[in-house]
HTML snippet that shows the backbone in 3Dmol.js (N, CA, C, O; Angstrom):
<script src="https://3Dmol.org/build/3Dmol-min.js"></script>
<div id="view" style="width:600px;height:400px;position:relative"></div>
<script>
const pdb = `
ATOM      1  N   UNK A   1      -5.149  -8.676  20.459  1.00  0.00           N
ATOM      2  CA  UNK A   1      -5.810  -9.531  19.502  1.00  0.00           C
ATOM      3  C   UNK A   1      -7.333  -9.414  19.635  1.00  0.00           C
ATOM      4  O   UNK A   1      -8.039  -9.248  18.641  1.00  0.00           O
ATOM      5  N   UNK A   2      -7.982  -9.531  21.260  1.00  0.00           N
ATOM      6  CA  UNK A   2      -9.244  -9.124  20.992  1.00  0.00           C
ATOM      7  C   UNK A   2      -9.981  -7.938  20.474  1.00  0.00           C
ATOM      8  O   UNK A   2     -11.150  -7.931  20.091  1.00  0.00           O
ATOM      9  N   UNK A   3      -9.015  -6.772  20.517  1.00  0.00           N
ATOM     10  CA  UNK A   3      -9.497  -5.666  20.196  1.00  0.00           C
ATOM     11  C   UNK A   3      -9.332  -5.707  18.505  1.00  0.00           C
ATOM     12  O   UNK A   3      -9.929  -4.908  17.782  1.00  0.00           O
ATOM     13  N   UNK A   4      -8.890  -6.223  18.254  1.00  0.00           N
ATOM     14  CA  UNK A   4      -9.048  -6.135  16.284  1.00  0.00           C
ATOM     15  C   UNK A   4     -10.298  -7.248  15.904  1.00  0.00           C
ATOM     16  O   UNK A   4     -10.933  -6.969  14.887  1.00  0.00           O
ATOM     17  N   UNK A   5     -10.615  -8.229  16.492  1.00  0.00           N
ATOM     18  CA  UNK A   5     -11.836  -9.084  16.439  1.00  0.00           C
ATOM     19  C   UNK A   5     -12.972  -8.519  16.877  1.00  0.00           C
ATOM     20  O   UNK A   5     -14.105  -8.872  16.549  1.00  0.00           O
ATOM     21  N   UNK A   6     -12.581  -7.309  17.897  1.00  0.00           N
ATOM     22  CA  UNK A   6     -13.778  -6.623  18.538  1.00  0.00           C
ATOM     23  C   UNK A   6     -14.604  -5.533  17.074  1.00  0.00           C
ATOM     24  O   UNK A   6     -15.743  -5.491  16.607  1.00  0.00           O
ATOM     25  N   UNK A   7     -13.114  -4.684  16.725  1.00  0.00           N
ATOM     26  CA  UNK A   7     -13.657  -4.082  15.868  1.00  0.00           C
ATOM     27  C   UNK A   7     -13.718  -4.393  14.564  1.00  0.00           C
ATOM     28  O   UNK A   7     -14.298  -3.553  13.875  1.00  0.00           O
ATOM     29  N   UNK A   8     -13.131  -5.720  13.787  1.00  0.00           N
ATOM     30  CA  UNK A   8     -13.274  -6.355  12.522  1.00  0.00           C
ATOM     31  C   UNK A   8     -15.404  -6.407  12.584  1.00  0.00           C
ATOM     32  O   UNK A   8     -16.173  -6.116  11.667  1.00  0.00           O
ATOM     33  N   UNK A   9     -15.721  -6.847  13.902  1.00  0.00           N
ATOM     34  CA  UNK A   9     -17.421  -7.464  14.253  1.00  0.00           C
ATOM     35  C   UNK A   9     -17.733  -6.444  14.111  1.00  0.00           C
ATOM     36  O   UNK A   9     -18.216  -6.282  12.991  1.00  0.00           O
ATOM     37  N   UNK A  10     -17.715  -5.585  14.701  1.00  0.00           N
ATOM     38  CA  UNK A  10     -18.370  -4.338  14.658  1.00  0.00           C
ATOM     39  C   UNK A  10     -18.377  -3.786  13.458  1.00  0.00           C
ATOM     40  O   UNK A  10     -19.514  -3.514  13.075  1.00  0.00           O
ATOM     41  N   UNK A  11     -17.450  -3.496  12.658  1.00  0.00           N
ATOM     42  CA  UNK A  11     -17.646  -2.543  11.297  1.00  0.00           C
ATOM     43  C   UNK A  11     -18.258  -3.973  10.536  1.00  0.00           C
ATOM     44  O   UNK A  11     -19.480  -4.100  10.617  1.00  0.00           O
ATOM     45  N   UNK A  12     -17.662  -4.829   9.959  1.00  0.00           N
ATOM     46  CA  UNK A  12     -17.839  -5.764   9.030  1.00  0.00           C
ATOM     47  C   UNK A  12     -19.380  -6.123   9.253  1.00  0.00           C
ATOM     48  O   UNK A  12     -19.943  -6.198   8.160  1.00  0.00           O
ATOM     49  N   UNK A  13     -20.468  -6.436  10.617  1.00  0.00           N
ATOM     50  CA  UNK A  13     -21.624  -6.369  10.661  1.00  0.00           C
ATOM     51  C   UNK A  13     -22.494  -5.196  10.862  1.00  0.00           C
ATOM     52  O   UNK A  13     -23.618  -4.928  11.286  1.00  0.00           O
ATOM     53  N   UNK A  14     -21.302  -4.534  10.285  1.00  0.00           N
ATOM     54  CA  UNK A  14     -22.385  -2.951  10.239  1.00  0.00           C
ATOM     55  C   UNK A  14     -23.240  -2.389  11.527  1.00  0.00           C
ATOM     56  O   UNK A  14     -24.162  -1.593  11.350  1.00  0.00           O
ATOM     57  N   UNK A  15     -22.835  -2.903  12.966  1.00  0.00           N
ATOM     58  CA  UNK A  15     -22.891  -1.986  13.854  1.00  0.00           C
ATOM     59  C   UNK A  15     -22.222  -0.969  14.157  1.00  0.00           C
ATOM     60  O   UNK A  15     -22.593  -0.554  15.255  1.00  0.00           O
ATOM     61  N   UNK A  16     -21.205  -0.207  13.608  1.00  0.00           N
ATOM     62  CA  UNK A  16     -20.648   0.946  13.563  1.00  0.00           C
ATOM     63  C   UNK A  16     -19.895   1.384  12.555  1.00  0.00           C
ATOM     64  O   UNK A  16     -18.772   0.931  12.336  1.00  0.00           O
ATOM     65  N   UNK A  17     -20.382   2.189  11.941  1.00  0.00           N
ATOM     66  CA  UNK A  17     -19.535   2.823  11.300  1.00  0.00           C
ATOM     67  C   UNK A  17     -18.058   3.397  10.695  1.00  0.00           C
ATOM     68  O   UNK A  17     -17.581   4.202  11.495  1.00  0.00           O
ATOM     69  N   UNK A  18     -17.169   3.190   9.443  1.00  0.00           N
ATOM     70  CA  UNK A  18     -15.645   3.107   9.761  1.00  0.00           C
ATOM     71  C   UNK A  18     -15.354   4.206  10.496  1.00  0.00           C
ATOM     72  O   UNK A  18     -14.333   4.141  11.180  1.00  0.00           O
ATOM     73  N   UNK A  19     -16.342   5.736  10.544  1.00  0.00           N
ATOM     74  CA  UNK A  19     -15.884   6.934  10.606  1.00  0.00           C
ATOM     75  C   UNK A  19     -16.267   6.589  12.149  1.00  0.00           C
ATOM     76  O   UNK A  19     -15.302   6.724  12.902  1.00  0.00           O
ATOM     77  N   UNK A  20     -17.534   6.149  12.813  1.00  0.00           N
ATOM     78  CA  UNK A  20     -17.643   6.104  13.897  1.00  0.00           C
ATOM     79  C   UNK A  20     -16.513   4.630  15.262  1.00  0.00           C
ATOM     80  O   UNK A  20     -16.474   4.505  16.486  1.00  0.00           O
ATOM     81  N   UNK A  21     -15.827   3.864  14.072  1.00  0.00           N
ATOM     82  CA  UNK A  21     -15.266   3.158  14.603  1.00  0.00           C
ATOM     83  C   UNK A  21     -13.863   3.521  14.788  1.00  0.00           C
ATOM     84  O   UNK A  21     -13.172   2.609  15.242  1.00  0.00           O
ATOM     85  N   UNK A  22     -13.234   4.694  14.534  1.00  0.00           N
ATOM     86  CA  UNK A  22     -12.435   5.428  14.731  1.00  0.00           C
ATOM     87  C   UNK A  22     -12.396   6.469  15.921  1.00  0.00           C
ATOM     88  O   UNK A  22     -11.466   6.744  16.680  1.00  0.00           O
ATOM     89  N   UNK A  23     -13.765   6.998  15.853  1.00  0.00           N
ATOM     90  CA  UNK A  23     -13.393   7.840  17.019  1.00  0.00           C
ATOM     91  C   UNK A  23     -13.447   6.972  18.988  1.00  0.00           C
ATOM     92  O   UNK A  23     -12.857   6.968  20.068  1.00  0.00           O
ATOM     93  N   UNK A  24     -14.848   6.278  18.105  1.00  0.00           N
ATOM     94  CA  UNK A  24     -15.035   5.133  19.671  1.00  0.00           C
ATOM     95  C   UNK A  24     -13.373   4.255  20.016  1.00  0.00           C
ATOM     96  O   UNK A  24     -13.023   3.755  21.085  1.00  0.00           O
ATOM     97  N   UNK A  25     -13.005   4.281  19.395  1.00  0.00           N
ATOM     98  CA  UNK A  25     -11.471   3.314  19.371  1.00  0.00           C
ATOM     99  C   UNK A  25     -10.199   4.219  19.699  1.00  0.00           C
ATOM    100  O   UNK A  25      -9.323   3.862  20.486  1.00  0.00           O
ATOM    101  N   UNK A  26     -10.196   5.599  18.912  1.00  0.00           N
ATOM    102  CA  UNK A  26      -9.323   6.326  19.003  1.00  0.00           C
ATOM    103  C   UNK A  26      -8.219   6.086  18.166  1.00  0.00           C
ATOM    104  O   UNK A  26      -7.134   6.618  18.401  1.00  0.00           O
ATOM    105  N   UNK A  27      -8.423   5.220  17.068  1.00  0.00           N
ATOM    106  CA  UNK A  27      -7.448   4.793  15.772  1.00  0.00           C
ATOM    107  C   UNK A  27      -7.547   5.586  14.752  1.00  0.00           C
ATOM    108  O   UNK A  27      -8.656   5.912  14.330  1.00  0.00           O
ATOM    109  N   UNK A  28      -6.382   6.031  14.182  1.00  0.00           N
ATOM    110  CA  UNK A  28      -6.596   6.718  13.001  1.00  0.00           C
ATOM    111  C   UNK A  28      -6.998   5.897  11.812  1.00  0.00           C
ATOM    112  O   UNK A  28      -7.059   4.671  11.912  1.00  0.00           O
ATOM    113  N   UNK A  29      -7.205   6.357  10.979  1.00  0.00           N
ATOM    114  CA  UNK A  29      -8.003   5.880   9.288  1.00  0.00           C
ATOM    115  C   UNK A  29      -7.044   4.772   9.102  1.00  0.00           C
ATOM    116  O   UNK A  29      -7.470   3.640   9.329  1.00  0.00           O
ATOM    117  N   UNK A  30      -5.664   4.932   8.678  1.00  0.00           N
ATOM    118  CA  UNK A  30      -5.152   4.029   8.035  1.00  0.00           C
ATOM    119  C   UNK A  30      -4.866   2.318   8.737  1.00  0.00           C
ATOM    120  O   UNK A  30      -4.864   1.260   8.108  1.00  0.00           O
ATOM    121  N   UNK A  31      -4.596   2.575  10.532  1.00  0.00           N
ATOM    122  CA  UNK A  31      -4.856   1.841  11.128  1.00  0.00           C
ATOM    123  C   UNK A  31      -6.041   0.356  10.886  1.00  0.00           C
ATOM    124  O   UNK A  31      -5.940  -0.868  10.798  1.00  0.00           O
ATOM    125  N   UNK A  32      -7.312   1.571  10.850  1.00  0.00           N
ATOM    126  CA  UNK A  32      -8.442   1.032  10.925  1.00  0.00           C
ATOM    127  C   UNK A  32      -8.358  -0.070   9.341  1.00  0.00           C
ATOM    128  O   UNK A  32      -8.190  -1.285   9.446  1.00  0.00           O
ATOM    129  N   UNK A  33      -8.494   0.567   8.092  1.00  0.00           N
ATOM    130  CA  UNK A  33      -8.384   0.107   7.159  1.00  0.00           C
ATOM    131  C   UNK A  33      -7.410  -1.725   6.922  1.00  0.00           C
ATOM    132  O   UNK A  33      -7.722  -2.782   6.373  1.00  0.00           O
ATOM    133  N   UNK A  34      -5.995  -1.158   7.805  1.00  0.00           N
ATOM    134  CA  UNK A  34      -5.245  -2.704   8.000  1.00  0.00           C
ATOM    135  C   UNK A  34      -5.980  -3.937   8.861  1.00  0.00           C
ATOM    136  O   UNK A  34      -6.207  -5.115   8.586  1.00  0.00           O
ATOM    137  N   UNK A  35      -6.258  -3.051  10.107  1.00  0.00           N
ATOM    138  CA  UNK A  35      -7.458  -4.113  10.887  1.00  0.00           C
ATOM    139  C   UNK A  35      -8.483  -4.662   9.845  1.00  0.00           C
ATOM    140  O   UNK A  35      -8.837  -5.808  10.125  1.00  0.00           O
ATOM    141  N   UNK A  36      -8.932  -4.258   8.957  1.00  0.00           N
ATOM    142  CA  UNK A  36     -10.364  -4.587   8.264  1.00  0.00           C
ATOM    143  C   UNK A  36      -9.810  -5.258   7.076  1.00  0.00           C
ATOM    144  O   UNK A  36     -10.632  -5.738   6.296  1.00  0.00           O
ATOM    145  N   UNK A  37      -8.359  -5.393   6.762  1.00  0.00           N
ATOM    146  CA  UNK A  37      -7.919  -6.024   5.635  1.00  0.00           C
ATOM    147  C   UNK A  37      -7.401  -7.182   6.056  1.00  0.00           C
ATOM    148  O   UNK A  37      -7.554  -8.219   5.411  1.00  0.00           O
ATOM    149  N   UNK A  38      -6.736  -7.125   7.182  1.00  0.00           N
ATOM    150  CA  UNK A  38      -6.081  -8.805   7.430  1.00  0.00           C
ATOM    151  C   UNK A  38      -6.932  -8.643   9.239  1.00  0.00           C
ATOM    152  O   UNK A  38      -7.102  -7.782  10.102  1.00  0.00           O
ATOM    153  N   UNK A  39      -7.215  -9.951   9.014  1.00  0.00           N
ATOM    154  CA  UNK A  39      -7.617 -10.602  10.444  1.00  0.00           C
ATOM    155  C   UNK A  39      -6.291 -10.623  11.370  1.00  0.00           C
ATOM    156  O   UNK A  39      -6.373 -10.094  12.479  1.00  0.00           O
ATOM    157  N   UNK A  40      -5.454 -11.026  11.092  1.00  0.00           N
ATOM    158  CA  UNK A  40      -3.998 -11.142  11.526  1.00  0.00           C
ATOM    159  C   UNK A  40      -3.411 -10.241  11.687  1.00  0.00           C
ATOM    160  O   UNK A  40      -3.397  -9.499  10.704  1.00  0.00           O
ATOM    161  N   UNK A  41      -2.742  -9.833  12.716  1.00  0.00           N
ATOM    162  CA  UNK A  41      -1.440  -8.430  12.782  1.00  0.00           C
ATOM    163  C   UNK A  41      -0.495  -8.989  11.832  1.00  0.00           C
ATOM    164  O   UNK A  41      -0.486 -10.192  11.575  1.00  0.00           O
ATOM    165  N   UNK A  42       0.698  -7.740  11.037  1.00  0.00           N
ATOM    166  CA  UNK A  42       1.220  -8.500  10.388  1.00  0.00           C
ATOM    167  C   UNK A  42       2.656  -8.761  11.536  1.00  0.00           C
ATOM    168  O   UNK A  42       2.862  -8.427  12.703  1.00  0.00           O
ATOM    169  N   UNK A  43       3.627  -9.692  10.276  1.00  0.00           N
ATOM    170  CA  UNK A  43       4.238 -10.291  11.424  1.00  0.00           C
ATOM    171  C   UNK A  43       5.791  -9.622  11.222  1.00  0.00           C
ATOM    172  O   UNK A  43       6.010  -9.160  10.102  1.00  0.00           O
ATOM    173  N   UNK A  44       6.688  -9.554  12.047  1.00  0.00           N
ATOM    174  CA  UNK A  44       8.249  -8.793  12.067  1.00  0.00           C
ATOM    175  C   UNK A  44       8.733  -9.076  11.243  1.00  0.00           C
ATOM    176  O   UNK A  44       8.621 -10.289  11.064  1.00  0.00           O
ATOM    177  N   UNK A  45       9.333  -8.557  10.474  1.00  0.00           N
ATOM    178  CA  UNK A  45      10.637  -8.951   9.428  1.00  0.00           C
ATOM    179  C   UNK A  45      12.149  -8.693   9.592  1.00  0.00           C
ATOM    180  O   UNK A  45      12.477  -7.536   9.854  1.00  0.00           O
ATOM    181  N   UNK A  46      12.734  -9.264   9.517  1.00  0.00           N
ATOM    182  CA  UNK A  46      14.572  -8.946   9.985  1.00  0.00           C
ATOM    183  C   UNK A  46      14.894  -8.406   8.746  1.00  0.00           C
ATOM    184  O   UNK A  46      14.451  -8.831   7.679  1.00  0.00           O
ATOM    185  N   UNK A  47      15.853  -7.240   8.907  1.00  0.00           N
ATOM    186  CA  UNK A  47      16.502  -6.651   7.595  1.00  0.00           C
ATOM    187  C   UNK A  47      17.592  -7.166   7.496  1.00  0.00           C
ATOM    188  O   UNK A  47      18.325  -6.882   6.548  1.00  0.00           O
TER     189      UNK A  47
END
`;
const viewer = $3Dmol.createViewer("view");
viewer.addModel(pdb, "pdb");
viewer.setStyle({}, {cartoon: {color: "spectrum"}});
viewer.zoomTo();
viewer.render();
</script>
């Protein structure tokens, strides 16, 4: 949980970059993009 608040701060106040907040993190693109869309992980669903 802290690490998605770590990097929501970081990109969203424009101390790093999405392209540079990927490699410092080691997350791929689409990852990054869900972090920056919901504050929240999403949550399990039962089929």
């Amino acid at each position: 949980m802290e690490f998605r608040k770590e990097v929501r701060r970081e990109v969203l106040t424009n101390e790093l970059s999405q392209r540079a907040a990927c490699r410092k993190y080691g997350s791929g693109w689409h990852a990054l993009k869900k972090i920056l869309a919901h504050a929240e992980p999403a949550g399990y669903r039962l089929r």
